[in-house]
C-alpha positions in Angstrom: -5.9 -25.7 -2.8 -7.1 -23.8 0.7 -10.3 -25.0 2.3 -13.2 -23.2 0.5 -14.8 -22.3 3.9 -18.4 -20.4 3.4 -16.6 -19.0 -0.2 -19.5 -18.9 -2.6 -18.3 -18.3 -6.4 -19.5 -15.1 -7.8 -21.5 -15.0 -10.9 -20.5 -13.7 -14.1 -19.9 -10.1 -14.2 -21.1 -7.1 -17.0 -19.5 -4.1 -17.6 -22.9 -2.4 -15.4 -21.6 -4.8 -12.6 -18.0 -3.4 -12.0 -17.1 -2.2 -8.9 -13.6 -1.4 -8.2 -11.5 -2.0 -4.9 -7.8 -0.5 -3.9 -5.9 -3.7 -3.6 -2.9 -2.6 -1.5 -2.0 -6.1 -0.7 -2.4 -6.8 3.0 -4.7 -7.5 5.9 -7.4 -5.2 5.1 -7.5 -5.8 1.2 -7.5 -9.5 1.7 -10.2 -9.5 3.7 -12.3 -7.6 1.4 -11.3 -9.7 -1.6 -12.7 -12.5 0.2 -16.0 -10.9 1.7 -16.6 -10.3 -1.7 -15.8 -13.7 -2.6 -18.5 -14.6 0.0 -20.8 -12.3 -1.8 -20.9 -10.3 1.4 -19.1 -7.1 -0.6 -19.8 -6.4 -3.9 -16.2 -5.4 -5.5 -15.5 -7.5 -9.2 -12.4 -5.2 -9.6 -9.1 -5.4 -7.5 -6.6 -2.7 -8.8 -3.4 -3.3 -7.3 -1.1 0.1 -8.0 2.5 -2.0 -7.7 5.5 0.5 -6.9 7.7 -2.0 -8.0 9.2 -5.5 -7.5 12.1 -4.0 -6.2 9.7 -1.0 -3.3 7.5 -3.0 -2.3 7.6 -5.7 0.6 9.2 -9.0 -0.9 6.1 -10.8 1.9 3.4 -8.3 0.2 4.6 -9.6 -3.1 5.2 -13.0 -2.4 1.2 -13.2 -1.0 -0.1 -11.5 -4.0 1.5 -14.0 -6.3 0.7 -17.2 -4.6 -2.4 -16.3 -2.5 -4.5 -13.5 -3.7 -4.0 -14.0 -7.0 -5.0 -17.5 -7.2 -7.9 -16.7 -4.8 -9.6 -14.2 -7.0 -9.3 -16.4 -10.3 -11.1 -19.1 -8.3 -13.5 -16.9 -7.4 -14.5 -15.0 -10.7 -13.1 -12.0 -8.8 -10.5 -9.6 -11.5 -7.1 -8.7 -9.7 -5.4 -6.3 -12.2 -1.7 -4.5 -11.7 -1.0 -0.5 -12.8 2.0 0.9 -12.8 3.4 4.5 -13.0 4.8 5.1 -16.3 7.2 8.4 -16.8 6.5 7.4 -20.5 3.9 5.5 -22.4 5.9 2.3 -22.5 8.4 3.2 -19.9 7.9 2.6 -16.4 9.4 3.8 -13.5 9.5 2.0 -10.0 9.9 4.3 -6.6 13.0 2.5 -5.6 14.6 3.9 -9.2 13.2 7.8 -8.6 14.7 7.7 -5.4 18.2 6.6 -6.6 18.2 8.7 -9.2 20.3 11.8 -9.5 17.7 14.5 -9.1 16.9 16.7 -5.9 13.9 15.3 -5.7 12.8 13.0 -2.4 9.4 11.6 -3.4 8.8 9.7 0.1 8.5 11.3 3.5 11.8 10.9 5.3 12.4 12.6 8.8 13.2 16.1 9.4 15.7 17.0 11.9 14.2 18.3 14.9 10.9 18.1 12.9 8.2 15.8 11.7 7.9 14.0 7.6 9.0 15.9 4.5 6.7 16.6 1.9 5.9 13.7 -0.3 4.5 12.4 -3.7 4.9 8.8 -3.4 1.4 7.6 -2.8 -0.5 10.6 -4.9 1.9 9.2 -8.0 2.8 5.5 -7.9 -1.0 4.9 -6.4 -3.6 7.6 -6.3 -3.3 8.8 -9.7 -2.6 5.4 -11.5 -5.7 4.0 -10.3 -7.8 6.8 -10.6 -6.6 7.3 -14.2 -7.3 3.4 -14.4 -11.3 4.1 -13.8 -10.9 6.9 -16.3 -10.6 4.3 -18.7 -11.8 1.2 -17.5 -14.7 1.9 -15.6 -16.4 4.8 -17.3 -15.9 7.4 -14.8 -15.4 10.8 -15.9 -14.6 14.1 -14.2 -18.3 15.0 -14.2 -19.6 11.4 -13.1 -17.2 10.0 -10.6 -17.0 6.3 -10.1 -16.8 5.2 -6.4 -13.8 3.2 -4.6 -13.3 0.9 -2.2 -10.2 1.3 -0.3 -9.2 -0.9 2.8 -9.4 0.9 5.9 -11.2 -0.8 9.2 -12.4 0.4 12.3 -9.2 0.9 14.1 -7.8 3.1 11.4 -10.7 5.3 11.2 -8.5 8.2 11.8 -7.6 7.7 8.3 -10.5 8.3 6.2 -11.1 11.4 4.0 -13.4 13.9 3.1 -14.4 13.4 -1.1 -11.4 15.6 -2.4 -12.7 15.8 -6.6 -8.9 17.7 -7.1 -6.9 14.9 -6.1 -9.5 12.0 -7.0 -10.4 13.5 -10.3 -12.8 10.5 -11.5 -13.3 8.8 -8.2 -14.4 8.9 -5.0 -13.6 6.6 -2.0 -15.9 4.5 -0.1 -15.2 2.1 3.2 -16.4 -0.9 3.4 -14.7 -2.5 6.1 -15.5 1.0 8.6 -19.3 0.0 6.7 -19.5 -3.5 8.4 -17.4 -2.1 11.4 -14.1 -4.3 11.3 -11.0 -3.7 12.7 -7.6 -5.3 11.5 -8.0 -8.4 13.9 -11.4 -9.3 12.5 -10.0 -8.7 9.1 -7.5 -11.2 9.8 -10.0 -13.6 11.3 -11.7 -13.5 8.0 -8.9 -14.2 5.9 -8.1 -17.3 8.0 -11.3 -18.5 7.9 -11.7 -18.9 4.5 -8.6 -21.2 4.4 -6.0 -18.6 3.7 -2.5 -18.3 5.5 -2.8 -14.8 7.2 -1.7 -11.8 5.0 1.0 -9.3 6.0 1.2 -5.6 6.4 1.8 -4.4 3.1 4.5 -1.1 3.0 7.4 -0.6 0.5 10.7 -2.0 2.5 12.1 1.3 3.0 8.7 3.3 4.2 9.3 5.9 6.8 6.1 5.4 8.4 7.4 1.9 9.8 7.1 1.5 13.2 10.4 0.2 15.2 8.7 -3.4 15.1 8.5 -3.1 11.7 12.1 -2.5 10.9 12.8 -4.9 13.3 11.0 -7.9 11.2 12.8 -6.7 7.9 15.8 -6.8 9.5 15.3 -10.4 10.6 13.1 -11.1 7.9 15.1 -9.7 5.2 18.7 -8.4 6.7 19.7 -7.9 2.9 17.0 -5.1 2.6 17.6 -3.9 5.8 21.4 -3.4 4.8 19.9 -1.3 1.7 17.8 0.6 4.2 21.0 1.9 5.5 22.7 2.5 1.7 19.0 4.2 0.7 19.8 6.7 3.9 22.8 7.4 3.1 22.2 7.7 -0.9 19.5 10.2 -0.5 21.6 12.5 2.1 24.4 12.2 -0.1 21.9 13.7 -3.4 20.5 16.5 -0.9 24.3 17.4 -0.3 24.9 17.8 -4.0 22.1 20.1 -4.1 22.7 22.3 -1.1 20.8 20.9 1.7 23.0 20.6 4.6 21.0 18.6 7.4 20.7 15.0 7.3 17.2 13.5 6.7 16.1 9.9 8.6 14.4 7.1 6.9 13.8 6.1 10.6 10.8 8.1 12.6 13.8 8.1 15.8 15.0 11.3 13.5 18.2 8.8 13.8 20.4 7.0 10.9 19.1 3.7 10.5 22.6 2.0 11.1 22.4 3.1 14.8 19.0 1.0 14.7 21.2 -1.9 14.8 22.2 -1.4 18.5 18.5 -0.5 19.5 17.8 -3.4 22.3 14.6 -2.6 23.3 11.8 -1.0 21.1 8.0 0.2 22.0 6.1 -2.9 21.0 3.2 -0.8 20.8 4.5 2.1 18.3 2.2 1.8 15.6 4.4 4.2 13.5 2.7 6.4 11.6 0.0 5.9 8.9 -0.5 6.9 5.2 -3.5 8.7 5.2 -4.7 7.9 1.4 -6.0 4.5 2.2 -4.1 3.3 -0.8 -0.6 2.2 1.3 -0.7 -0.4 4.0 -3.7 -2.0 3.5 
């Protein structure tokens, strides 16, 4: 087991005691699962919306299984999984909606000569799974809406939004991390010093928002996804030709097919790429 560090195990928790956190997986959610291990944060809940073995980072998933699942059983701490489900007992991962053969793009690929389509891949693999998961788990209703904690720091703080009751029907976000003003580096601190390996960004493999550092550590990472990347491109031009769009669309932000990324020699080290701005992604 990891050095305990100043880790303090919770006490048991009531139903009056839950308090729900947006586990997306990385730096920021890792450190608030162990702040509240600490007893620093108060969060008994961390509901981890999973897109799907086969979307999400195979680093993001990897840590979950071995690091911050363990952690929170130590630590009294609950770590549950949702899941979209297109039917009651049939689920449906991003990966699958975006292979299938429908003119529908759910995430936001690159316009030519333009900035990120429209998207639904956060509102309905994440935002409305959890919130309809404190519908019926935590007793919050459309008249008495439960709060959330979601995983943005200091240095993101561009990201936060306004309480939106349409799109967070029976909960509202709250920041902790911008509360006890952390950034990403002092998130990372945290982890680390309370005897866990340092947690990576968490994204689905084939985001858009990646910055060109990013798709250059899956590529050396994980050249097998990076070679999907390219198929995933290609696969979703190919469906918007069947239905009568003509211009090409870009998983990379470059507005550029991501096979010509391979020949890329140099890249801005600090391109941040872009950010989802639910709080729910990449955190």
């Amino acid at each position: 087991m990891w050095p305990q560090g100043n880790c303090g195990h919770t006490s048991s928790i009531t139903e009056g005691d839950m308090r729900v956190f947006s586990f997306g997986g990385g730096v920021q959610s890792v450190a608030v699962m162990v702040l509240s291990a600490q007893q620093i944060l108060p969060y008994t809940h961390f509901v981890f919306a999973n897109v799907g073995s086969d979307s999400e980072n195979p680093g993001t998933m990897e840590y979950i299984e071995n690091i911050a699942k363990p952690f929170a059983l130590q630590y009294g701490l609950n770590f549950v999984e949702v899941q979209w489900k297109r039917k009651p007992t049939s689920a449906q991962t991003l990966y699958e909606a975006l292979v299938e053969d429908r003119n529908d793009i759910a995430i936001p690929v690159h316009m030519k000569g333009g900035g990120p389509s429209w998207r639904n891949c956060t509102s309905k693999w994440k935002v409305k799974v959890i919130d309809r998961w404190m519908r019926d788990n935590a007793g919050a209703t459309k008249q008495n809406r439960q709060p959330i904690g979601v995983g943005i720091s200091t240095d993101e703080i561009h990201r936060m939004r306004t309480d939106d009751p349409e799109r967070d029907v029976y909960a509202y976000k709250e920041y902790p991390l911008v509360d006890l003003r952390l950034n990403r580096i002092a998130c990372q601190q945290i982890i680390v010093g309370a005897g866990l390996p340092p947690a990576p960004k968490s994204s689905c493999w084939f985001c858009p928002y990646k910055a060109d550092k990013d798709w250059m550590e899956l590529r050396r990472l994980y050249p097998h996804l990076f070679k999907r990347v390219i198929e995933l491109e290609d696969t979703i031009n190919q469906k918007r030709k069947k239905y009568g769009d003509k211009d090409d669309v870009y998983l990379w932000g470059k507005q550029r097919p991501m096979r010509d990324f391979q020949f890329v020699e140099t890249v801005d080290m600090f391109d941040e790429g872009m950010a989802c701005e639910s709080g729910h992604c990449m955190t």
